[in-house]
C-alpha positions in Angstrom: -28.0 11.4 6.0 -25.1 10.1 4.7 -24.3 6.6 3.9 -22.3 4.9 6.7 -18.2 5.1 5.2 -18.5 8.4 3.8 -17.8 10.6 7.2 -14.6 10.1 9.6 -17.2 9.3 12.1 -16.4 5.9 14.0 -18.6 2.8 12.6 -20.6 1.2 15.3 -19.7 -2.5 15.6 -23.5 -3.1 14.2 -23.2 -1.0 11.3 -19.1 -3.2 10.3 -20.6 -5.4 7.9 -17.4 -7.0 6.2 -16.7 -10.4 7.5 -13.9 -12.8 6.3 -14.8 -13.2 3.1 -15.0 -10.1 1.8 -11.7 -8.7 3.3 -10.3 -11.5 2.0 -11.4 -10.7 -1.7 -10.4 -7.1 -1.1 -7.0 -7.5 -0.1 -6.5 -10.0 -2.7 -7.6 -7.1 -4.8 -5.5 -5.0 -3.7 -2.4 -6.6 -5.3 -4.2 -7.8 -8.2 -2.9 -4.9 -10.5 -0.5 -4.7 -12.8 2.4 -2.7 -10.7 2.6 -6.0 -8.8 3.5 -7.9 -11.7 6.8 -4.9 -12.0 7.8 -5.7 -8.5 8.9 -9.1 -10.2 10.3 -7.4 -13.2 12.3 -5.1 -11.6 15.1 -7.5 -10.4 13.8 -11.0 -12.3 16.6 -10.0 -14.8 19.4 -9.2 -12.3 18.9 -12.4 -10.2 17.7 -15.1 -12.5 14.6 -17.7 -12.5 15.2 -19.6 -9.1 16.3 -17.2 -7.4 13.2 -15.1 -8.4 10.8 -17.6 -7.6 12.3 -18.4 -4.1 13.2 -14.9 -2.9 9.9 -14.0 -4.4 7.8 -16.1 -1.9 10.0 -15.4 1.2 10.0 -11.5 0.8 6.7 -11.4 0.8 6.1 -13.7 3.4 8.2 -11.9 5.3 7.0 -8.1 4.1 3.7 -9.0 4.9 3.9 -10.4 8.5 4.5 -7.5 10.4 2.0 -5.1 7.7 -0.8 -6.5 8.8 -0.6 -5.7 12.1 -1.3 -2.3 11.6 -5.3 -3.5 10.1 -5.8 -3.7 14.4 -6.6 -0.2 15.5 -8.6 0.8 12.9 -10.4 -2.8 12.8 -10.9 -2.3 16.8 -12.4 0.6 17.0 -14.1 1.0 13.3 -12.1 4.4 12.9 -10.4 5.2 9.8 -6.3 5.1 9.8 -5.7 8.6 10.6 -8.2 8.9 12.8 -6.3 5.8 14.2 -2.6 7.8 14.0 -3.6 10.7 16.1 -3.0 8.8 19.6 0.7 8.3 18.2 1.5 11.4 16.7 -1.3 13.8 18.1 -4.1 15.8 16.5 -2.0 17.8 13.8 1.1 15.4 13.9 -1.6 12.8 12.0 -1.4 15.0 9.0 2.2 14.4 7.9 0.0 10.7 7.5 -2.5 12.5 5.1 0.9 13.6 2.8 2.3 10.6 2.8 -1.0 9.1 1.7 -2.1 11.3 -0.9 1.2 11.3 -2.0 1.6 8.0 -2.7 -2.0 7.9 -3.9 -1.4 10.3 -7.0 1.2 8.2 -7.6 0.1 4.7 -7.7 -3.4 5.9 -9.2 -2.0 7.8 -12.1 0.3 4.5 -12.6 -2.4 2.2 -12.9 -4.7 5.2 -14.7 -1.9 5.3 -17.3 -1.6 1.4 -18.2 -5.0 0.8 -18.3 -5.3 3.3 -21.0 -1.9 1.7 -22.5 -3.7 -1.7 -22.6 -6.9 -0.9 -23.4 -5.7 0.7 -26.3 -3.2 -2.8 -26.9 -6.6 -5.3 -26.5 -8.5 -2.7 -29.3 -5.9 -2.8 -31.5 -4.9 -6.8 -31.5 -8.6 -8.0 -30.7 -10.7 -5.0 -32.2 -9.7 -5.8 -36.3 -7.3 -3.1 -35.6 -9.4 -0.2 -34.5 -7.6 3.0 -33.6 -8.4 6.7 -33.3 -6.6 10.0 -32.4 -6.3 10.4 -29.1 -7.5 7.2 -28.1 -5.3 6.1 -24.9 -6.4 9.3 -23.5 -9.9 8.3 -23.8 -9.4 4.6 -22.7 -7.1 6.0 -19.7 -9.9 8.7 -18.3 -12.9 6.2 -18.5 -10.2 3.5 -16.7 -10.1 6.0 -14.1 -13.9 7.3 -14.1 -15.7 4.0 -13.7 -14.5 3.4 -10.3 -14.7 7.3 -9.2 -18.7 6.5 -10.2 -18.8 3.8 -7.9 -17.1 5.4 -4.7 -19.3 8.4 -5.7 -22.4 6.3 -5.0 -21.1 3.9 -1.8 -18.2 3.2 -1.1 -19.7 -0.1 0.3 -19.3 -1.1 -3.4 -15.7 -1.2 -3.1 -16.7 -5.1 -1.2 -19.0 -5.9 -3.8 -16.3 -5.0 -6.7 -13.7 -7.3 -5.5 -16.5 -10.4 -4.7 -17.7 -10.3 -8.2 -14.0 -9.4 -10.2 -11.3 -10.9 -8.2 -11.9 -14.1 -8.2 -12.0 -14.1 -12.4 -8.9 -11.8 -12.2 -7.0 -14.2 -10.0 -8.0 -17.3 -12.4 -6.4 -15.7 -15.1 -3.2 -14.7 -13.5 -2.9 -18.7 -12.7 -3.4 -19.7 -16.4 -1.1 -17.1 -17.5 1.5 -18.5 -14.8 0.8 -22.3 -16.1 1.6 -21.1 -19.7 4.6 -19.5 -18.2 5.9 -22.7 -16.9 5.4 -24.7 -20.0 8.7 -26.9 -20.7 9.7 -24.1 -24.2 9.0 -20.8 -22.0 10.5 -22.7 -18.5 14.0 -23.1 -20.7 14.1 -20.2 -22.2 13.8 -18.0 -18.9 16.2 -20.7 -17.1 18.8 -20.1 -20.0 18.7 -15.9 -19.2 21.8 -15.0 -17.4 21.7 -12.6 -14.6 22.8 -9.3 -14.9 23.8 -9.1 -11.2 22.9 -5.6 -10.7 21.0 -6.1 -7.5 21.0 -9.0 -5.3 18.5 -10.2 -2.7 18.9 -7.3 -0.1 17.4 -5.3 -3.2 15.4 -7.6 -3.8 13.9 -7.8 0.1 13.9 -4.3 0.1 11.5 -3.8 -2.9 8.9 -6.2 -1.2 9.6 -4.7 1.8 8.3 -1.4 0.6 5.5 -2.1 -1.9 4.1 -3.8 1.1 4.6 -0.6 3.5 2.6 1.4 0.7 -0.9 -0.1 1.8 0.3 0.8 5.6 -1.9 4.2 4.7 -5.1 2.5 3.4 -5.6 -1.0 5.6 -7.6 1.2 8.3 -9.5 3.4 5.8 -11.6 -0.3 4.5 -10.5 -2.5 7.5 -12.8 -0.2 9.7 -15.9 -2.0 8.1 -14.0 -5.6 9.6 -16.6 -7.4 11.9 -13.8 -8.2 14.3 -9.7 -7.9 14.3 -9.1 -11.4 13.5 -10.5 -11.1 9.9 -9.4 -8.1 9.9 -5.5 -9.4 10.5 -5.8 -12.6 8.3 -7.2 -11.5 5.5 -5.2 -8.6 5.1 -2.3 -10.6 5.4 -3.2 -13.9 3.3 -4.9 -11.6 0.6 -2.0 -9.5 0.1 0.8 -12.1 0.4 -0.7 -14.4 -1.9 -1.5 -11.9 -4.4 2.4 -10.4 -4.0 3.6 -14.1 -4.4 1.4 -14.9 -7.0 2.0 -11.4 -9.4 5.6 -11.0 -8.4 6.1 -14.8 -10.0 4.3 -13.8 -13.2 5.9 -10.7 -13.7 9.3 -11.8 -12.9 8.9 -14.8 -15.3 7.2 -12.7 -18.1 10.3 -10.1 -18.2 12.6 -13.0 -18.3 10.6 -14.6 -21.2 10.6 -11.3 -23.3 13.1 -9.0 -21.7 10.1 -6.2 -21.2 9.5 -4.8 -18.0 6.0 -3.0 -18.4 3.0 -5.3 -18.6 1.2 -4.0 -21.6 4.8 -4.9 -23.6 5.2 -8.3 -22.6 1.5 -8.9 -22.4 1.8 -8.9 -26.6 5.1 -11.1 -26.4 3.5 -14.2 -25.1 0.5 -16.0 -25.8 -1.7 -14.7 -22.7 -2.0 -11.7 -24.2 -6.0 -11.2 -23.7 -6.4 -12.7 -20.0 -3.2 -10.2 -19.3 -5.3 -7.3 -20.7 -8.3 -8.0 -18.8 -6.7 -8.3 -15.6 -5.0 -4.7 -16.1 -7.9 -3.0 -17.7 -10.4 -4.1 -14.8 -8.4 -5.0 -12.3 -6.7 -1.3 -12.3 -10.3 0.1 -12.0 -11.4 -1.9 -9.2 -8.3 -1.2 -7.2 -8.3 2.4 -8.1 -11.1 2.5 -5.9 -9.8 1.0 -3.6 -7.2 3.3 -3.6 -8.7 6.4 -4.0 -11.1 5.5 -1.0 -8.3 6.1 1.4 -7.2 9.3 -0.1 -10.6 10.8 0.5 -10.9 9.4 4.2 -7.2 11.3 4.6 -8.5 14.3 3.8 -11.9 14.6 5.2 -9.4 13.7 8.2 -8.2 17.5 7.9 -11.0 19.1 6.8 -14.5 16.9 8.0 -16.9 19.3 6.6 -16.0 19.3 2.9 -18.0 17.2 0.9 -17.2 13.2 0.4 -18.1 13.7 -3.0 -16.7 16.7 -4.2 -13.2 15.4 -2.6 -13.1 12.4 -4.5 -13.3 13.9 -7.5 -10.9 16.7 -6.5 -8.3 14.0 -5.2 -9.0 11.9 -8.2 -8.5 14.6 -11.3 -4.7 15.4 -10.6 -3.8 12.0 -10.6 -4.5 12.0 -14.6 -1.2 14.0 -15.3 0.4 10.6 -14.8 -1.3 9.5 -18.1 1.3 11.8 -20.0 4.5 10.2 -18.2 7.4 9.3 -20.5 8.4 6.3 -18.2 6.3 4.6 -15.8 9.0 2.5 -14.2 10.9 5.2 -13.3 7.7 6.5 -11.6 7.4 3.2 -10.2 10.8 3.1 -8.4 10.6 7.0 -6.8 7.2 6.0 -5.3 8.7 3.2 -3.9 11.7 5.4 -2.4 9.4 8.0 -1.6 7.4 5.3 0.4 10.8 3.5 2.1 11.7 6.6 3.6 8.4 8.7 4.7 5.7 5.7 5.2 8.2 3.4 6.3 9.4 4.6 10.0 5.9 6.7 10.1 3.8 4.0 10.2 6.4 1.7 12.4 6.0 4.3 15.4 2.5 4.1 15.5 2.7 0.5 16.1 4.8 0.1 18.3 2.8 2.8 20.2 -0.4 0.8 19.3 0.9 -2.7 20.7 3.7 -2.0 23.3 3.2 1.2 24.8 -0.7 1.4 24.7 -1.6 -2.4 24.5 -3.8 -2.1 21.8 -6.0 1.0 23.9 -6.7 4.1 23.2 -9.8 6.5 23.6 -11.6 7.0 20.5 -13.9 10.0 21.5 -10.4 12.1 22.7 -8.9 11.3 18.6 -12.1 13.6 18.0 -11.4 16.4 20.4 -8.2 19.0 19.3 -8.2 19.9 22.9 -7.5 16.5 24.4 -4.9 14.4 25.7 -4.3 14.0 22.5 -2.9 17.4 21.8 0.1 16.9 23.2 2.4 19.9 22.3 0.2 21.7 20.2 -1.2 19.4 18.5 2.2 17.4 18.0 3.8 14.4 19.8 7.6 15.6 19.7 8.4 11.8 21.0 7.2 10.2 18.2 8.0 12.5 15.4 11.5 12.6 17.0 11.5 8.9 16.5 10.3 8.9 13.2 13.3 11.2 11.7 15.8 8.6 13.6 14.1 5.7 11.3 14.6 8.7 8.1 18.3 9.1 8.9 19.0 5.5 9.3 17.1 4.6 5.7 18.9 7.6 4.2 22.1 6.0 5.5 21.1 3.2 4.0 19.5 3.4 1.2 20.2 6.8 0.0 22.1 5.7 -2.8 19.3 4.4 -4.3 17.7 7.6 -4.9 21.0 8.4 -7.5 22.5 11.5 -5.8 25.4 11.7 -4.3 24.6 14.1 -1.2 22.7 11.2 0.3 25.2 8.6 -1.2 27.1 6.6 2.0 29.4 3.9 0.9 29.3 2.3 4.4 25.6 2.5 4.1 25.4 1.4 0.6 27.4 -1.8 2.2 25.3 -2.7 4.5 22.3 -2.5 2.9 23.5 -5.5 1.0 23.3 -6.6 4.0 20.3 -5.4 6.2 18.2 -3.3 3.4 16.9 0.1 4.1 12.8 -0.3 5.0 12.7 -2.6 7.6 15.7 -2.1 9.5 14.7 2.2 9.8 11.1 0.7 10.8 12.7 -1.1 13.3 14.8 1.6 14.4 12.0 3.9 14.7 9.8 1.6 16.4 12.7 0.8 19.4 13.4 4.4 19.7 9.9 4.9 20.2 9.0 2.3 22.7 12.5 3.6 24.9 11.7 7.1 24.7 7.9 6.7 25.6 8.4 5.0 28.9 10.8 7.2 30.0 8.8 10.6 28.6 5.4 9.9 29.5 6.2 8.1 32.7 7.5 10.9 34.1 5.2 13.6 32.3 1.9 11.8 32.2 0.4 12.3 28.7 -1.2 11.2 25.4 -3.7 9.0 27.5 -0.4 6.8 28.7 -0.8 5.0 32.2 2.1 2.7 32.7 0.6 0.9 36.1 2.0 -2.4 36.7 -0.3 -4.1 33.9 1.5 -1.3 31.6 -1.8 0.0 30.1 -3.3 3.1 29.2 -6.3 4.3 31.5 -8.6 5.3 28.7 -9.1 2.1 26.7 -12.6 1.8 26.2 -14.2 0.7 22.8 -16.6 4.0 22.6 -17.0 3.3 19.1 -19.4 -0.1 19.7 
């Protein structure tokens, strides 16, 4: 029999055993990792210290608020997030989910695979009497990576107790390395830095904007176990923004301080070097479990009869390329477009479905059957996906620029991003074209499950998961 989280099968309310507490550690988790600390780094130097520490706050206040409302389907009905997308985008349309997620799983994965080996191999070096040996980052960066593949190999479940017993320490140490940050010498020194001015603060919204949209694809796959939709909600949203806030500050301030952008360099600069260490070494592996988690659940999505176990491991393995990347930040900023422009207005359709169209009701035993209402047009609801590729062209308009070739280049749209940014305005977008087109479409044609009566709900609304 296998252990409850480790099929696509809906969780009875009985069997969701993760109250406030433990979603709250999680999400906090899931920003403590060092690619949060190079959302900060990536336009500290451009913008200067204030600026960094009050745009900082407010992005992610502001990225956050409207993320975690996507933690309520899967929290309601104790389905995992695709399971959760088929309603929108139909039985097949879900999968373009699954690319996006795996997608942006090899990539954040084989990040945080890579600096753990980087700093692990830093912390044996400066703390070890020197110790070295050939090959040694590849060593250090495959057991960063294996310890938490053991862990989701046994129970996923362990994902909760991870975070409850690591976080808390991890968090600790990112506040003492932010109080030695602010210390009168270091404070002058990063206030003295001039700013580059190569991005401003549509950039820098944009960036929080999008590193937020990237856990879009996993808050259903571990907010499933939530005991109700409140925790599920604030958790998510508290854990998350505070970590953002919180790691955004530090590495922001740290690049300042020593003009590196990668947290294994600057780690050595300052003298937090150890607690910095720590919290990248075993923070990465706790959140690459996190991580990896979802990816599985997205594939046994497709194809339910594989094996949970052999499909971790077989999502996990490729993911190790990343160890032999020449730059990481680069890596770092294509995920982050590759995330603005797919995730982005994908995600924004389905909830917009999920709260204005449906009213937070759908039928969970029809996202099981291929033949249902939700098959829509074979398997694909043209409405949505339709509104999704108006969300694409707007952020491509945009924010093509960023992306460095000319073909999707627009000096209009490079204007007024430095206005609007790219992310949330194409979410937006997507997410109003959706809600326009649905109640004219399935008004007239009567399907997906949609009822618009003159409560404006969906007939089939019953939690048949409890």
């Amino acid at each position: 029999m296998k252990k409850t989280g480790m099929s696509i099968l809906p969780i009875p309310v009985k069997d969701r055993t993760a109250g406030g507490l433990s979603l709250f550690w999680l999400w906090c988790g899931g920003n403590v990792l060092l690619v949060t600390f190079m959302v900060g780094s990536d336009y500290a130097p451009s913008i200067g210290l204030i600026p960094t520490i009050v745009l900082t706050i407010f992005a992610n206040l502001a990225a956050y608020t409207c993320i975690a409302w996507s933690s309520q389907r899967s929290a309601k009905y104790g389905i995992d997030e695709i399971i959760a997308l088929r309603p929108t985008y139909g039985i097949r349309g879900s999968i373009f989910g699954v690319i996006i997620l795996v997608g942006i799983n090899f990539g954040w994965v084989g990040i945080l695979t890579a600096l753990a080996g980087k700093s692990a191999k830093h912390v044996m070096i400066t703390y070890g009497g020197g110790f070295t040996f050939t090959g040694d980052y590849i060593i250090y960066s495959l057991i960063g990576i294996s310890i938490p593949i053991v862990f989701l190999l046994i129970n996923p479940k362990y994902g909760f107790t991870l975070a409850k017993v690591t976080f808390p320490f991890f968090i600790a140490l990112t506040i003492y390395i932010l109080y030695k940050l602010i210390q009168p010498e270091n404070w002058n020194a990063m206030a003295s830095v001039k700013p580059t001015f190569e991005v401003g603060g549509a950039y820098v919204f944009e960036l929080c904007v999008a590193f937020a949209v990237a856990w879009l694809p996993y808050l259903g796959a571990w907010n499933k176990f939530a005991k109700s939709q409140r925790h599920a909600y604030w958790t998510a949203y508290l854990g998350l923004t505070a970590m953002g806030i919180l790691f955004g500050l530090v590495g922001g301030m740290a690049t300042l301080l020593t003009g590196e952008h990668e947290p294994p360099a600057w780690a050595g600069q300052i003298d937090v070097g150890l607690p910095a260490y720590l919290i990248i070494v075993f923070g990465n592996i706790t959140t690459i479990a996190l991580l990896t988690y979802g990816g599985v659940m997205a594939i046994l999505s497709i194809f339910p009869k594989m094996k949970y176990q052999i499909v971790t491991l077989a999502l996990a393995l490729p993911s190790t390329i990343f160890i032999f990347s020449a730059s990481l930040q680069d890596m770092f900023n294509y995920i982050l477009l590759f995330v603005g422009l797919l995730a982005g207005p994908y995600w924004a359709v389905s909830i917009a479905d999920f709260y204005f169209l449906r009213k937070e009701k759908f039928d969970v035993r029809e996202c099981y059957n291929p033949n249902g209402i939700y098959k829509y047009f074979h398997g694909f609801n043209p409405v949505a996906i339709f509104s999704q590729l108006v969300g694409m062209i707007v952020w491509v308009y945009l924010g093509g620029w960023m992306s460095g070739m000319s073909a999707f280049s627009y000096t209009n749209g490079e204007s007024l991003f430095h206005l609007l940014s790219a992310t949330f305005p194409a979410m937006v977008v997507s997410g109003l074209v959706y809600v326009i087109a649905g109640k004219i479409i399935f008004s007239k044609y009567q399907f997906g499950g949609y009822s618009f009566s003159k409560k404006n709900s969906c007939t089939k609304g019953v939690d048949k998961a409890s």
